[in-house]
C-alpha positions, -999 to 999 in steps of 0.1 A, spaced: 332 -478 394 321 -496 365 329 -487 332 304 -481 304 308 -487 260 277 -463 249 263 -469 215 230 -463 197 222 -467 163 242 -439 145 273 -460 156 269 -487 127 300 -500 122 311 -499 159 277 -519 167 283 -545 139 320 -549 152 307 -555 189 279 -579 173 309 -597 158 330 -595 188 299 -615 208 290 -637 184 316 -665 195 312 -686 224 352 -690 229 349 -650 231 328 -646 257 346 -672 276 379 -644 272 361 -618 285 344 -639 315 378 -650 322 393 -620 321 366 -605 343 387 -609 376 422 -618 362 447 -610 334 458 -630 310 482 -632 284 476 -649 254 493 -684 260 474 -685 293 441 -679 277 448 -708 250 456 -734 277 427 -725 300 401 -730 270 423 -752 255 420 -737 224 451 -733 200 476 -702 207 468 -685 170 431 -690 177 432 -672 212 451 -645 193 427 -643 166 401 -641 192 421 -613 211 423 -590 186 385 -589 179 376 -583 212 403 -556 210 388 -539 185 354 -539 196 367 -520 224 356 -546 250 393 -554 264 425 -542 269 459 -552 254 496 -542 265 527 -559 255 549 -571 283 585 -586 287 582 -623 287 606 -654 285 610 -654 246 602 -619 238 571 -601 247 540 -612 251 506 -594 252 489 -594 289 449 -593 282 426 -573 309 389 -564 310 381 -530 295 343 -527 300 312 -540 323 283 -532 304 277 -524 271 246 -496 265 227 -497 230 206 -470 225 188 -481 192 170 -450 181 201 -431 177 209 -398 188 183 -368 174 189 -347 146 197 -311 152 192 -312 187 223 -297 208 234 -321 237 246 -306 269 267 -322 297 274 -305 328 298 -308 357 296 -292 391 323 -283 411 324 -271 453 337 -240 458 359 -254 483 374 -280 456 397 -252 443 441 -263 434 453 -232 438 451 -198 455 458 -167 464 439 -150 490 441 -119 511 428 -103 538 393 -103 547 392 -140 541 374 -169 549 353 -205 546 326 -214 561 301 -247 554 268 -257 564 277 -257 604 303 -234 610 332 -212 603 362 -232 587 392 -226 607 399 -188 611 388 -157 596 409 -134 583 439 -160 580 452 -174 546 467 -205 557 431 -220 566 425 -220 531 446 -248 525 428 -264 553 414 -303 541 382 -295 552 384 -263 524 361 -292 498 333 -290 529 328 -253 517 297 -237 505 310 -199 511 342 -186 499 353 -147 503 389 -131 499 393 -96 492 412 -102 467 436 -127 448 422 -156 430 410 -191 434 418 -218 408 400 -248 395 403 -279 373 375 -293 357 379 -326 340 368 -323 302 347 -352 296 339 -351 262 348 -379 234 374 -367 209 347 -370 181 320 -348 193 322 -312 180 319 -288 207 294 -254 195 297 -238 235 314 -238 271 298 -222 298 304 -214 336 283 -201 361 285 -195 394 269 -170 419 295 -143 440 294 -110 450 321 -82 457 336 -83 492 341 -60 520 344 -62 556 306 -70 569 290 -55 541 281 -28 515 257 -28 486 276 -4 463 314 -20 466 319 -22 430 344 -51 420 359 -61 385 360 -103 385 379 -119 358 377 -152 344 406 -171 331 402 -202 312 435 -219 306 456 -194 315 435 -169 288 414 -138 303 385 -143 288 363 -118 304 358 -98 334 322 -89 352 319 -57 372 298 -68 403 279 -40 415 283 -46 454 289 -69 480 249 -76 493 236 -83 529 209 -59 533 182 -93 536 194 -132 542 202 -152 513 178 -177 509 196 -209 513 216 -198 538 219 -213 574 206 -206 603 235 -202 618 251 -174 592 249 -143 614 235 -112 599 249 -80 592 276 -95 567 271 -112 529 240 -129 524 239 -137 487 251 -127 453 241 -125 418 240 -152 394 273 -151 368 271 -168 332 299 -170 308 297 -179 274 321 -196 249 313 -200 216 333 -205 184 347 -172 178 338 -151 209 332 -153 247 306 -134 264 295 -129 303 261 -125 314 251 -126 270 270 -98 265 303 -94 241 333 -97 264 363 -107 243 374 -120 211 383 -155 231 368 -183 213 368 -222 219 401 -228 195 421 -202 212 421 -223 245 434 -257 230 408 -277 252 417 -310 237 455 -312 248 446 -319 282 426 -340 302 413 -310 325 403 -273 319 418 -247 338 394 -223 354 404 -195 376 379 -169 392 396 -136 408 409 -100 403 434 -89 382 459 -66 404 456 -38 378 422 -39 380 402 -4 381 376 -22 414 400 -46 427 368 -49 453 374 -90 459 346 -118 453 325 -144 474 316 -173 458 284 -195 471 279 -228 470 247 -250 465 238 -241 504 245 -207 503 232 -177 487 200 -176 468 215 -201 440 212 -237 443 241 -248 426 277 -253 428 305 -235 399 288 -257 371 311 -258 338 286 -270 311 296 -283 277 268 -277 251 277 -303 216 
């Protein structure tokens, strides 16, 4: 996949350094050399026959316009620094970013893309053709064809996700939210099955949602043809709510959680997990619907609003 450096015209001093960076024709020789091979710096001086301190001079510009990549190395009189490609294109965006405008990004994950579970009895997958593997038996759900998914139901337990979280170190983040359409679960079906579904966000309970019943009095609207009637069609649409000091579900107060309690910068992923707690007072278990499923077009989206 090839990698992007984004800039636009708030970034000044970045775009003056890249400027810089370019503005040398022995430069962009480095990088078009380093385009398909690495190099260390002894290597680069020969090929352009240039003079060692001037390919290291040159190095450590491109460095730090953050257009390649430099790692020291063992090497026959000490170390040496091995030069690779860090970037394919470079993205100006010259009007800048607006003023006062919040940004949102937003990842969607299958329901079937879950790292960890617990599941119990009645259980099972099922995608856009057929039942996956068995109902009714656990060990299907660690089946590979699980990430083909669009249903999910257990009745009880929990199903765990990691969602990677994308967002540059210098970008303040005002909100996270998840959403995701389920329903309570119950063998075929029954509209008043009341069920208490927590959400954990790295390893904190941030909020639970009571779901009123597990519905399949009409077809869900997505669903296929092939999804017999008589058991869950569809569920409601879920939307939690992280702010600063205070996490709500559905826009209603849950929990005093907020965005610094969950230390979403000391990892490269976010920890989600979707189930009931076993001390739960309607430990009624949850579907979960994917994009092809349901009434909801849409996957467990994880949105970061910045």
């Amino acid at each position: 996949m090839p990698k992007n450096l984004d800039l636009n015209a708030d970034d000044e001093e970045m775009l003056c350094t890249v400027a810089k960076a370019l503005s040398s024709p022995d430069r962009i020789k480095i990088i078009k050399l380093l385009y398909y091979n690495s190099y260390n710096i002894g290597e680069i001086a020969e090929l352009l026959k240039i003079p060692p301190s001037t390919a290291a001079l040159h190095v450590r510009t491109l460095e730090s316009a953050n257009l390649i990549h430099t790692e020291q190395q063992p090497g026959s009189r000490g170390s040496m620094k091995l030069c690779s490609r860090k970037n394919d294109f470079i993205n100006i965006r010259l009007n800048g970013l607006p003023k006062g405008v919040d940004q949102i990004s937003t990842i969607s994950m299958p329901v079937g893309a879950y790292t960890d579970c617990k599941i119990i009895p009645t259980c099972g997958l099922a995608d856009v053709n057929s039942h996956i593997g068995y109902e009714d038996r656990p060990a299907d759900f660690f089946l590979p064809s699980r990430f083909n998914a669009q249903l999910l139901w257990t009745a009880g337990g929990y199903v765990e996700y990691k969602f990677p979280y994308a967002i540059d170190p210098d970008i303040q983040l005002k909100q996270l939210l998840l959403s995701f359409e389920s329903c309570s679960e119950v063998a075929n079906y029954r509209e008043n099955w009341k069920s208490d579904i927590t959400i954990w966000i790295n390893g904190h309970e941030c909020c639970t949602w009571r779901c009123p019943g597990d519905f399949g009095s009409r077809r869900g609207r997505l669903n296929p043809s092939w999804w017999e009637d008589g058991v869950t069609q569809y569920g409601l649409l879920t939307t939690m709510t992280i702010t600063e000091h205070t996490t709500l579900i559905n826009n209603e107060e849950s929990s005093n959680i907020g965005l610094s309690d969950l230390f979403l910068r000391d990892n490269s992923f976010i920890t989600v997990r979707i189930g009931n707690k076993e001390d739960a007072e309607y430990p009624g278990g949850f579907n979960l619907f994917g994009q092809k499923f349901g009434d909801y077009e849409q996957d467990i989206n994880m949105s970061f609003v910045y």
